[in-house]
C-alpha positions in Angstrom: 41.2 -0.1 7.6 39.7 2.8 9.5 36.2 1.4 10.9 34.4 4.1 9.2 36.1 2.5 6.1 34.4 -0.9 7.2 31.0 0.2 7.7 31.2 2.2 4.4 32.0 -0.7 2.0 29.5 -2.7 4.1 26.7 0.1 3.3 28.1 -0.1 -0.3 27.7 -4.0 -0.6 24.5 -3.6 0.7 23.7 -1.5 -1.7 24.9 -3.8 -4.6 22.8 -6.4 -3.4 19.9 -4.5 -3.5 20.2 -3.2 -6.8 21.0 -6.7 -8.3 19.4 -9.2 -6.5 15.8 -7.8 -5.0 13.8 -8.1 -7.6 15.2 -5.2 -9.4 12.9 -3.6 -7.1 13.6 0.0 -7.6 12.3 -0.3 -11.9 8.9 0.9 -12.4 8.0 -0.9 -15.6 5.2 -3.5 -13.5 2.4 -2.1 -15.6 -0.7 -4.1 -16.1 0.3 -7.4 -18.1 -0.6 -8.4 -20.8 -4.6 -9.1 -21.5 -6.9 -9.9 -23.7 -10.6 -8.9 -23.5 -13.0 -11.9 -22.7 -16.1 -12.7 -25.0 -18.3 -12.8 -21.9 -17.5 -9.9 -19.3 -18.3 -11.6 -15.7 -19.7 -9.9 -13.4 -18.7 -7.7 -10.7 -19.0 -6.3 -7.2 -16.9 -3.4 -6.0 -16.7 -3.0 -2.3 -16.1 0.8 -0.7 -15.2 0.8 3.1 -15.7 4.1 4.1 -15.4 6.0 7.2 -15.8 9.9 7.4 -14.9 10.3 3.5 -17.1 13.3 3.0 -14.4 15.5 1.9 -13.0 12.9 -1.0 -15.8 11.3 -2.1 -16.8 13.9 -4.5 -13.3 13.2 -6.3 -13.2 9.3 -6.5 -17.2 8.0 -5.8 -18.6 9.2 -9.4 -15.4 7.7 -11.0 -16.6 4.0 -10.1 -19.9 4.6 -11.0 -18.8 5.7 -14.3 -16.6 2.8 -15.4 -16.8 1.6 -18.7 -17.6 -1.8 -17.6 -19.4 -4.3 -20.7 -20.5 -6.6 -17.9 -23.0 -6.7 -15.0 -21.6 -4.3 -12.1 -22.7 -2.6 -8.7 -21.3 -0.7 -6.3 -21.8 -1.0 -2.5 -20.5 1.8 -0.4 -20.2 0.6 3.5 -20.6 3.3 5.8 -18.6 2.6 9.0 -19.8 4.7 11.3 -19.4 8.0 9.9 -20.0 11.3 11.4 -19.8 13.6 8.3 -22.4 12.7 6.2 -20.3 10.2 3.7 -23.5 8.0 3.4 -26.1 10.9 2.8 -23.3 12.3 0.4 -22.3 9.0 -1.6 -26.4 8.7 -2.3 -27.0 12.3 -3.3 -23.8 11.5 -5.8 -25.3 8.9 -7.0 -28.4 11.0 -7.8 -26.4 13.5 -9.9 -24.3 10.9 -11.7 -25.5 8.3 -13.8 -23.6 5.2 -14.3 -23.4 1.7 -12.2 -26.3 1.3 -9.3 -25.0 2.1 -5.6 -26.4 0.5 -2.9 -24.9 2.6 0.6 -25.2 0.2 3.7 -23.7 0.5 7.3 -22.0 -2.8 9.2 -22.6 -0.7 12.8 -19.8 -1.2 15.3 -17.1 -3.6 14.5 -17.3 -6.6 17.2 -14.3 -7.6 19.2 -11.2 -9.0 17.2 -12.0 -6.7 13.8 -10.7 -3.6 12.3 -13.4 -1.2 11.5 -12.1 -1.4 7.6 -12.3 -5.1 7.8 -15.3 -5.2 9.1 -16.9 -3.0 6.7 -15.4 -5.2 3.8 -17.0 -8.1 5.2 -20.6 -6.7 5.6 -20.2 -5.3 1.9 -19.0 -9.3 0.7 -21.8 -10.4 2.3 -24.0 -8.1 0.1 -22.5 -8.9 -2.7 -22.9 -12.3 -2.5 -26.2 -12.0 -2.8 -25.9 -11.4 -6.6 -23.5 -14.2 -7.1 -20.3 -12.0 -8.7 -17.1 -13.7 -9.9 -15.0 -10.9 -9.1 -14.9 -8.3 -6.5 -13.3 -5.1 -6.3 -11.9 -3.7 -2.9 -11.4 0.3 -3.3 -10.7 2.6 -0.9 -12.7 5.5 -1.1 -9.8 7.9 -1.5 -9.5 6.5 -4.6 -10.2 8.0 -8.4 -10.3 5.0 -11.3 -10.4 6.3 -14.7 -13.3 4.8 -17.1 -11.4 1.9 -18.6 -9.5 0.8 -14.8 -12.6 -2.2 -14.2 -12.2 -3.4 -17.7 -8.4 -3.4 -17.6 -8.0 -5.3 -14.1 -10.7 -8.3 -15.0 -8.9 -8.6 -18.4 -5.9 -8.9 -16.5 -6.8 -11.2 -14.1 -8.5 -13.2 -16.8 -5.9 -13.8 -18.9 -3.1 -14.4 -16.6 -5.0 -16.9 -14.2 -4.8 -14.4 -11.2 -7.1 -14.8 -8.5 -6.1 -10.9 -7.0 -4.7 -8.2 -9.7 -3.9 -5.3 -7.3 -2.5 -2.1 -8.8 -0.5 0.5 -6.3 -2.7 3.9 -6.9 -0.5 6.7 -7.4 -0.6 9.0 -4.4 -0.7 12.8 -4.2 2.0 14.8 -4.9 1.3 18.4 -4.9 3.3 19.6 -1.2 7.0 19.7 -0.3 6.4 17.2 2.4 4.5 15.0 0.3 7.2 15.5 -2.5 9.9 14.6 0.0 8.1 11.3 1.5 5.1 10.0 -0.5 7.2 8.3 -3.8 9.8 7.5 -0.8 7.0 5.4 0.7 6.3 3.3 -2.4 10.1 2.8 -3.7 10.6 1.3 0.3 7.3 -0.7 -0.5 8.5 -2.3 -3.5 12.0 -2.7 -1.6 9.9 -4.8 1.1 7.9 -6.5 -1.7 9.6 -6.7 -5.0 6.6 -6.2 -7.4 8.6 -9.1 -9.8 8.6 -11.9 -7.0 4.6 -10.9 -5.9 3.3 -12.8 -9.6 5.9 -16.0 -9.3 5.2 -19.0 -7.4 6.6 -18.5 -4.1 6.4 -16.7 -0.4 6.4 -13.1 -1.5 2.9 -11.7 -2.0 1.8 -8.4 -0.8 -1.4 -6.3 -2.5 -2.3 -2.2 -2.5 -5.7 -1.8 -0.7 -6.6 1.0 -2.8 -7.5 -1.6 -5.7 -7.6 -4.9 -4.8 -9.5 -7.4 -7.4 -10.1 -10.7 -5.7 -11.5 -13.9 -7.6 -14.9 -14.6 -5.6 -13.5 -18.3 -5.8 -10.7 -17.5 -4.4 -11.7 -15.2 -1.1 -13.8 -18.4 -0.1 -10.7 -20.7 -0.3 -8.9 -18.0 1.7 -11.6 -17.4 4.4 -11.4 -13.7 3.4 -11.6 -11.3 5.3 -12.4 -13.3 8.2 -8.7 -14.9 8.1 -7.2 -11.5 8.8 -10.5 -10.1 10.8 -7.5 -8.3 12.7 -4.8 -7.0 10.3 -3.8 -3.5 10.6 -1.7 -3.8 7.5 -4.7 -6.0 5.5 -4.1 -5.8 2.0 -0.8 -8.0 2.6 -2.6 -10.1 4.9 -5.3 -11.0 1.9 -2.6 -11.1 -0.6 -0.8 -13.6 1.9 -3.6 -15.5 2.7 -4.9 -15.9 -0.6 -1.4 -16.8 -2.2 -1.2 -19.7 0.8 -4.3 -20.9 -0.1 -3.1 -21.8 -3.8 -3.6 -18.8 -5.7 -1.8 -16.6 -7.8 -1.6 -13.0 -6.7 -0.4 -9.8 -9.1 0.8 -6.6 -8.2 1.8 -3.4 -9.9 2.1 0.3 -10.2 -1.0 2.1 -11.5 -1.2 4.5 -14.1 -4.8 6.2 -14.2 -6.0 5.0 -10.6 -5.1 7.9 -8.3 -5.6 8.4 -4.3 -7.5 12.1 -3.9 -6.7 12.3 -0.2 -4.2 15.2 1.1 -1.4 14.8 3.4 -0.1 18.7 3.1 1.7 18.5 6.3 4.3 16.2 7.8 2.1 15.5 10.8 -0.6 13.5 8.8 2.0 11.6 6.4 3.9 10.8 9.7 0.8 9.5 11.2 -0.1 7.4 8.0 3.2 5.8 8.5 3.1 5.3 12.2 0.1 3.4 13.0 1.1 0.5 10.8 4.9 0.5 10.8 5.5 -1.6 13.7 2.3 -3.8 12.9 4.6 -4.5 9.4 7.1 -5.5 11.9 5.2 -7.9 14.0 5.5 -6.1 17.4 9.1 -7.6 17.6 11.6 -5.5 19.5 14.4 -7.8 17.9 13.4 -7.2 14.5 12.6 -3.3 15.2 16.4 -2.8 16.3 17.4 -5.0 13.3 15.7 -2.9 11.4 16.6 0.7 12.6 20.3 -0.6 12.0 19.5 -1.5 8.6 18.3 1.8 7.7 21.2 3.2 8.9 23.4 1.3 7.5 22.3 1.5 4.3 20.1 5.1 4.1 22.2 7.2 6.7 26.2 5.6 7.0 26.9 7.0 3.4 26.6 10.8 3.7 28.0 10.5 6.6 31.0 8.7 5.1 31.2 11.0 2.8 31.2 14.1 5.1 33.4 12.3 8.3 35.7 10.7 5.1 36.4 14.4 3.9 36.8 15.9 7.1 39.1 13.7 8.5 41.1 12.7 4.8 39.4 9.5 4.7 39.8 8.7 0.8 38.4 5.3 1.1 35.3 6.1 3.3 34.4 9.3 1.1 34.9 7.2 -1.8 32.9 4.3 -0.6 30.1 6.5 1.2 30.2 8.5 -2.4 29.3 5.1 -4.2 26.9 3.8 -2.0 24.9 7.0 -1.9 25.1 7.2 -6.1 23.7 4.3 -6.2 21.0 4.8 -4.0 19.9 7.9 -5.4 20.4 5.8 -8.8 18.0 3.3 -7.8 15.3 6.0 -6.5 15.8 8.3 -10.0 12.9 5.5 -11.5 10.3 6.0 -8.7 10.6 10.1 -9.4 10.2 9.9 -12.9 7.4 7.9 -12.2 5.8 10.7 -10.1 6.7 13.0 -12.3 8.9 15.2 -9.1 12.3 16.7 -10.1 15.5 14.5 -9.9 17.5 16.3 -7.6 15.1 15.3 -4.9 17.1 11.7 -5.0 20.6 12.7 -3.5 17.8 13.7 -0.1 16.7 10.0 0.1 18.9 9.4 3.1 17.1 12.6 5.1 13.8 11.0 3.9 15.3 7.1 5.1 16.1 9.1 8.6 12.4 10.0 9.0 11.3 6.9 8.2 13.4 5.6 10.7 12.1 7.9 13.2 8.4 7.5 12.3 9.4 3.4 13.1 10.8 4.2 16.2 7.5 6.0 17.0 5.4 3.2 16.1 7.1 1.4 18.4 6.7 3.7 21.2 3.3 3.7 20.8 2.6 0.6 20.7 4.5 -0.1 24.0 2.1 2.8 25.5 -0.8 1.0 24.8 -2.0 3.2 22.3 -2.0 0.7 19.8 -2.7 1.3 15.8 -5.0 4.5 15.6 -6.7 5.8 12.7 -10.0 8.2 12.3 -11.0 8.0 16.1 -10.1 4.0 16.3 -7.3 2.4 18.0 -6.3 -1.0 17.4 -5.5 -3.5 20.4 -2.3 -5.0 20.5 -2.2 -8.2 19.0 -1.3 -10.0 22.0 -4.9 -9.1 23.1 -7.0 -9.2 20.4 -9.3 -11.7 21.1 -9.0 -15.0 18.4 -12.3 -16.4 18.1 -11.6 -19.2 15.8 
């Protein structure tokens, strides 16, 4: 056996253990569960970090304060910091559309330790707490909830005991970059975090910040946010922290919650990726090289099998690239119908594996630069000297 025969059935194993044993991670059938409507709605908080949103807020804003919600609900949008107006603007939207009360509120600068985002959150909990809600609801403010989306997510969490129900918002898909990389970006998500394993008993728990509903109960237990004051990456930091605390986290792809935010050029979906890919791999220079060989092996050796198998009459390593790249362009067919995008974009998932690969690389780099985790004039300390005050 030729080694490019070796590294092609070892791509092609791993292949098979990813399609049969993770989870079945690549199907896309983790809707909503099953739910039934209480006979008294509880009531609710929904929490809005938002920093210089001006330009979406118009989109997603007047969608939560018209849900369709039978209990008592409010909406508190936390300005953090902004420079564009997304205060002034989320009031004056609040003038023209009726719907839930909005109260708009700004944290000022985040104190040592804290994200800006987190920080925000915890200045909106803190409101909220005032009127004493069993549930609160962390959105993004990128993101659009259709009328029924509160209703559906405290059903859900009410009749399957879950103290977070988290749904994945669909992301934009409307450029050829964002075509080639956004569903990319969720299938490696769910490949990370199998959406099956998330609602079992067990280590796996991740969440999508985009919609996050957390049991009140259950964000005391967990210290939330202050537990992960510091988390680039912080909707799997709650989900983590409040499965470890004893609760029971859900996770799923959304339907009719959206994101509204752009990424039309491969500069700002390559910056999305960036400033948290190495935070997902704990700073670790072992487990970044681990990883970049992963992806190779299992994204990049089989076109290349394929094409080095052909060129050189290699029958084995084009047949065993060959397999291992149908099945990997089997496994990403699901997450394309799901976004609706054309199927022959699947057969280009190991070009789309080899700029994730890169954008990790990059991460790294600047992160070893000191440049940290940046993101809307912010950067993020390393870890190793963020400040732990207990």
């Amino acid at each position: 056996m030729t080694p490019v025969t070796v590294v092609s059935a070892l791509s092609l194993a791993a292949w098979l253990w990813l399609l049969f044993a993770r989870g079945f991670f690549w199907r896309t059938d983790v809707g909503l569960p099953a739910r039934e409507e209480p006979g008294v709605w509880p009531s609710v908080c929904v929490v809005v970090p938002a920093r210089d949103e001006a330009a979406v807020l118009p989109a997603s804003l007047p969608s939560l304060l018209a849900q369709d919600y039978p209990g008592r609900a409010e909406v508190f949008l936390i300005d953090d910091g902004s420079t564009d107006g997304t205060g002034e603007l989320a009031c004056e939207l609040a003038r023209r559309h009726e719907g839930l009360p909005l109260t708009v509120a700004s944290p000022g600068e985040p104190p040592a330790g804290w994200t800006g985002k987190l920080w925000a959150v915890r200045h909106g909990i803190t409101l909220a707490r005032a009127r004493e809600p069993e549930y609160l609801l962390l959105t993004d403010a990128d993101i659009a909830h259709a009328p029924d989306s509160l209703r559906a997510l405290v059903a859900a969490a009410g009749t399957g005991g879950f103290d977070v129900v988290s749904q994945m918002a669909r992301l934009r898909v409307v450029s050829g970059w964002e075509r080639l990389v956004v569903p990319a970006f969720v299938y490696f998500f769910a490949q990370l975090y199998p959406f099956r394993w998330i609602g079992r008993e067990g280590r796996t728990a991740a969440a999508a910040g985009g919609c996050v509903l957390l049991r009140t109960g259950a964000a005391e237990r967990a210290r939330i946010p202050d537990a992960i004051r510091h988390a680039v990456i912080d909707d799997v930091a709650l989900a983590r922290a409040v499965k470890g605390s004893g609760g029971r986290v859900w996770l799923g792809l959304a339907e009719r919650v959206d994101s509204v935010r752009p990424y039309p050029r491969l500069r700002d979906l390559w910056r999305m990726v960036s400033r948290s890919a190495y935070a997902q791999l704990r700073h670790n220079p072992l487990v970044l090289a681990g990883t970049v060989a992963g992806l190779a092996l299992v994204y990049l050796v089989p076109p290349l099998a394929v094409v080095v198998g052909a060129a050189r009459g290699g029958t084995a390593a084009a047949l065993l690239g060959g397999a291992a790249w149908l099945v990997m362009a089997g496994t990403y067919a699901p997450m394309l119908r799901h976004y609706r995008q054309p199927l022959w974009l699947a057969p280009l998932l190991p070009f789309t594996g080899f700029l994730y690969l890169l954008m990790t690389v990059d991460s790294a780099v600047q992160h070893y630069r000191g440049r940290g985790a940046a993101w809307k004039g912010r950067t993020y300390a390393r870890p190793d000297v963020v400040p732990d005050e207990g």
